[in-house]
N, C-alpha and C positions, 0 to 999 in steps of 0.2 A: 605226560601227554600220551594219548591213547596211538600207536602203532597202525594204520591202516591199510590195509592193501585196496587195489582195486581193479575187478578184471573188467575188459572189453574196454579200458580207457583212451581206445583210440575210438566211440562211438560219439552219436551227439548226447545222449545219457551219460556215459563214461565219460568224457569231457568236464559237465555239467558236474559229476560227483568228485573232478580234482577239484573244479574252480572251490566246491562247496568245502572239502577238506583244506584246502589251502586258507581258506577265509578262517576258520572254524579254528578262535583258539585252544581248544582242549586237543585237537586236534594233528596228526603230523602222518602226511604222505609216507609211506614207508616203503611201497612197491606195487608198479602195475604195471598187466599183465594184457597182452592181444593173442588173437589168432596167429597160428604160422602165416597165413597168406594177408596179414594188414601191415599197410602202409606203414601204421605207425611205428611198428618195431625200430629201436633204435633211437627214437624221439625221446626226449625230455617231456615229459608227460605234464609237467605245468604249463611247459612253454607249447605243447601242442595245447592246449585249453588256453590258452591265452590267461594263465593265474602267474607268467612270470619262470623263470627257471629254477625247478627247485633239486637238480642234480637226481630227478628219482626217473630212470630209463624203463622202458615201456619193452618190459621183457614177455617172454612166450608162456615157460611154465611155472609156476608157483611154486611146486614142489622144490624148485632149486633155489628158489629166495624166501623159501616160508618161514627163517629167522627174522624177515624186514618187516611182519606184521602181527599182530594178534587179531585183528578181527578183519574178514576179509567181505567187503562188498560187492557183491555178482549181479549185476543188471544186464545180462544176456542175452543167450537161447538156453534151449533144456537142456543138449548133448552137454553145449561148454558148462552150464551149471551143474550139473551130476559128473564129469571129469574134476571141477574145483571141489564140490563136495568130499570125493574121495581122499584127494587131499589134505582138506581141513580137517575131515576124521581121521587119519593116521596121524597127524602130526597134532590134534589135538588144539585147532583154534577152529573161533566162534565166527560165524557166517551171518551176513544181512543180506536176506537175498529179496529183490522186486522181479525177478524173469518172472513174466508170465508164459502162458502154454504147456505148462509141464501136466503129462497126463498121469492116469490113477499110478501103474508101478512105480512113476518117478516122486510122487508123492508119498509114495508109500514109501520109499528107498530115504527120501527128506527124517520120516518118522522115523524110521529104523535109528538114521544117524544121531539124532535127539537124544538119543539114550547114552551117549558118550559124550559130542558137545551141545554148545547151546547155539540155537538158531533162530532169528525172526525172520519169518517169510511174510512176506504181505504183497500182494497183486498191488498196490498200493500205497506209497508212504506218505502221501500229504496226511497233515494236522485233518485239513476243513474234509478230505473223502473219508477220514476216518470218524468225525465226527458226524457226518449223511450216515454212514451204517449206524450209528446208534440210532438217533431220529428214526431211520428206517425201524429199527428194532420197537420203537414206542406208535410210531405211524400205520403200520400192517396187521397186529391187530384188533389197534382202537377204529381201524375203517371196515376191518371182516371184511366176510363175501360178499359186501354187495357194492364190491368197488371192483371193475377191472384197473389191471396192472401189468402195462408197459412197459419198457425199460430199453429210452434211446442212448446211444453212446455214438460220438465223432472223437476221430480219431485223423494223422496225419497219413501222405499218401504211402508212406515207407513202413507203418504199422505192419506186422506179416500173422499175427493172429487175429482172430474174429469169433463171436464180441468179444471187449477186451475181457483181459480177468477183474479188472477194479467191476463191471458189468456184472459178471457173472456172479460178485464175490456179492454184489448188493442184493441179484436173483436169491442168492442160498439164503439171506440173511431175511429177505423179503419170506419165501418159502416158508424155510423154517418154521419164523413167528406166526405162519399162521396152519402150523402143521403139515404142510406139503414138503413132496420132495420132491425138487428142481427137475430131476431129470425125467420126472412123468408127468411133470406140466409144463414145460419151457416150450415157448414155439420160437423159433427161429428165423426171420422174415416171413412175409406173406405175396402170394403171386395167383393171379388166376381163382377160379370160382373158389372159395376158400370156405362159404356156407356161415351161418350166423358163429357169433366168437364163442367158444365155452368160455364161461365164467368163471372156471378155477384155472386158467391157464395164466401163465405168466409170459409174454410176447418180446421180444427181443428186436431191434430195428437200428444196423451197425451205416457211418456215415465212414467214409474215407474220400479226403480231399484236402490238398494243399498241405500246409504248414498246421494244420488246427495240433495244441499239444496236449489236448483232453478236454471231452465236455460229459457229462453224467447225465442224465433227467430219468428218476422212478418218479412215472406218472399214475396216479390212482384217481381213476375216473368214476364217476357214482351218476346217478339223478341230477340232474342241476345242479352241480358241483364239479369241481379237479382240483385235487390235490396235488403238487409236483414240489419234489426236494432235489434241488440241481446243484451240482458241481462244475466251476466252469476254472482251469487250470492256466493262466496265461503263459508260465513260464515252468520249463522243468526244473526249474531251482526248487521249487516248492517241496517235489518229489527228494530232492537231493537233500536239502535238510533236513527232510524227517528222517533221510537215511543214517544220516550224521547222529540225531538223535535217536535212533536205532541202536548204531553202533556202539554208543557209551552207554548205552545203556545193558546191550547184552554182553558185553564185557566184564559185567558183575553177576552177572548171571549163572549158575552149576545148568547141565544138562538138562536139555528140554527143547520143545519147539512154540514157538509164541507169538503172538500177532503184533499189528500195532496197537492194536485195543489193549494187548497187556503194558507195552509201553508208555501211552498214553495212562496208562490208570484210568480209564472208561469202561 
C-alpha cells in the first residue's frame, strides 16, 4: 500500500483528499499536515473528515514525519506549496500537487525540483477536465480564426484566485493549438465602452457565488453557430480521485514533472 501524506487537511479539499485516501484501497493515510494557526492541529484527520478515526494526527511540519509518506499531496496556497516542496526535495519523495496561483518564479522553482523528484502538478485533477483539454486540443484548430473564444469559469464564494487555473490551463491549451500566446491575447473581463471585440483575442468572464464547486464553458462562437465543451464538477471528490490516481501513479515514476494528461495516457 502506497504511504500518503497530505497537507492543508484540515480544508474543505484537504478533508475531501482523506475521505478519498481512506476509501482508496491501494491506499493508506500515513500523515497530515496544517497551518500553525488551524484549528485542526491535533485532530484525527479521518475523524475531522468524517472517514472515521484512523489514528493519523493533523500535525504542522512534514519535515518531522516525512518517514510516514512517500508521496505527499498539496492542495493549498503557493507560500505553503513551495515550503512542502522544499521538503519533498531534500528528503526525496514525490509530490501531487492541484494549488493553483503559483506564479512564473514558483513554477519555475516546481521545474527546478523535477530534476531530483517526481512531481504531477495539474490546476486540475478530474478525469472529465482533463479529458475537455484534449477536445479543446482537437476543437481550436479544426474552428480557426473565424470563431471567437470565450472562456466562462464559476467558482464558490471562498475561491481567493481569479480565473481559476483549470481556466487558464484550458486559455494556454486553447492558445497554443492555434498558435497564440495567452498572455498577448487574454482579455480579462469587460466593463464600459470596450469598442468592437478583436478576433484573436481570447476573453475571460470569472462567476463567484455560493457553494458552486466548479463549472468550465470554452465557448467558440462563429456565424450561425456555437460551439461550447463544458465541465460542470458537482462534487470535490471528483478532484480527489484523480489525485489518488496521481498519486500511484507518480510513485512509479524517476524524476520529472507531468501533468494529468501524462497520467491519464491522453
Amino acid at each position: 500500500m502506497l504511504m500518503l501524506g497530505i497537507n492543508g487537511a484540515g480544508g474543505r479539499m484537504g478533508q475531501t483528499l482523506v475521505r478519498a485516501c481512506v476509501e482508496d484501497e491501494k491506499m493508506r493515510l500515513g500523515a497530515a499536515f496544517e497551518a500553525a494557526s488551524s484549528e485542526a492541529l491535533g485532530a484525527d484527520a479521518g475523524e475531522l473528515a468524517g472517514a472515521g478515526r484512523t489514528g493519523v494526527i493533523v500535525h504542522q511540519d512534514p519535515r518531522q514525519y516525512q518517514e510516514k509518506f512517500e508521496v505527499l499531496v498539496d492542495f493549498t496556497v503557493p507560500e505553503c506549496t513551495m515550503h512542502s516542496l522544499r521538503i519533498c526535495r531534500e528528503f526525496g519523495k514525490s509530490m501531487v500537487i492541484g494549488t493553483t496561483g503559483l506564479d512564473f518564479a514558483q513554477k519555475k522553482t516546481l521545474l527546478e525540483a523535477s530534476s531530483e523528484i517526481s512531481i504531477v502538478f495539474a490546476p486540475n485533477m478530474s478525469t472529465g477536465v482533463n479529458l475537455c483539454l484534449k477536445l479543446l486540443q482537437l476543437a481550436a484548430p479544426a474552428l480557426g480564426d473565424d470563431y471567437d473564444i470565450e472562456i466562462i469559469e464559476a467558482h464558490h464564494r471562498h475561491k481567493v484566485d481569479a480565473p481559476s487555473g483549470t481556466a487558464l490551463r484550458m486559455g494556454e491549451v486553447v492558445a497554443e493549438s492555434l498558435g497564440r500566446n495567452l498572455d498577448d491575447c487574454a482579455v480579462y473581463g469587460r466593463q464600459g465602452h470596450t469598442g468592437p471585440r478583436d478576433s484573436r483575442t481570447i476573453g475571460f468572464e470569472t462567476i463567484r457565488a455560493g457553494d458552486i464547486v466548479g463549472e468550465h464553458t470554452v465557448m467558440f462562437s462563429g456565424a450561425g453557430e456555437r460551439v461550447e465543451i463544458t465541465h460542470r464538477a458537482s462534487s470535490r471528490m471528483s478532484f480527489a480521485r484523480g489525485a489518488m490516481r496521481a498519486a500511484a501513479w507518480v510513485a512509479g515514476q524517476g524524476p520529472g514533472l507531468f501533468d494529468m494528461q501524462d497520467v491519464l495516457g491522453i
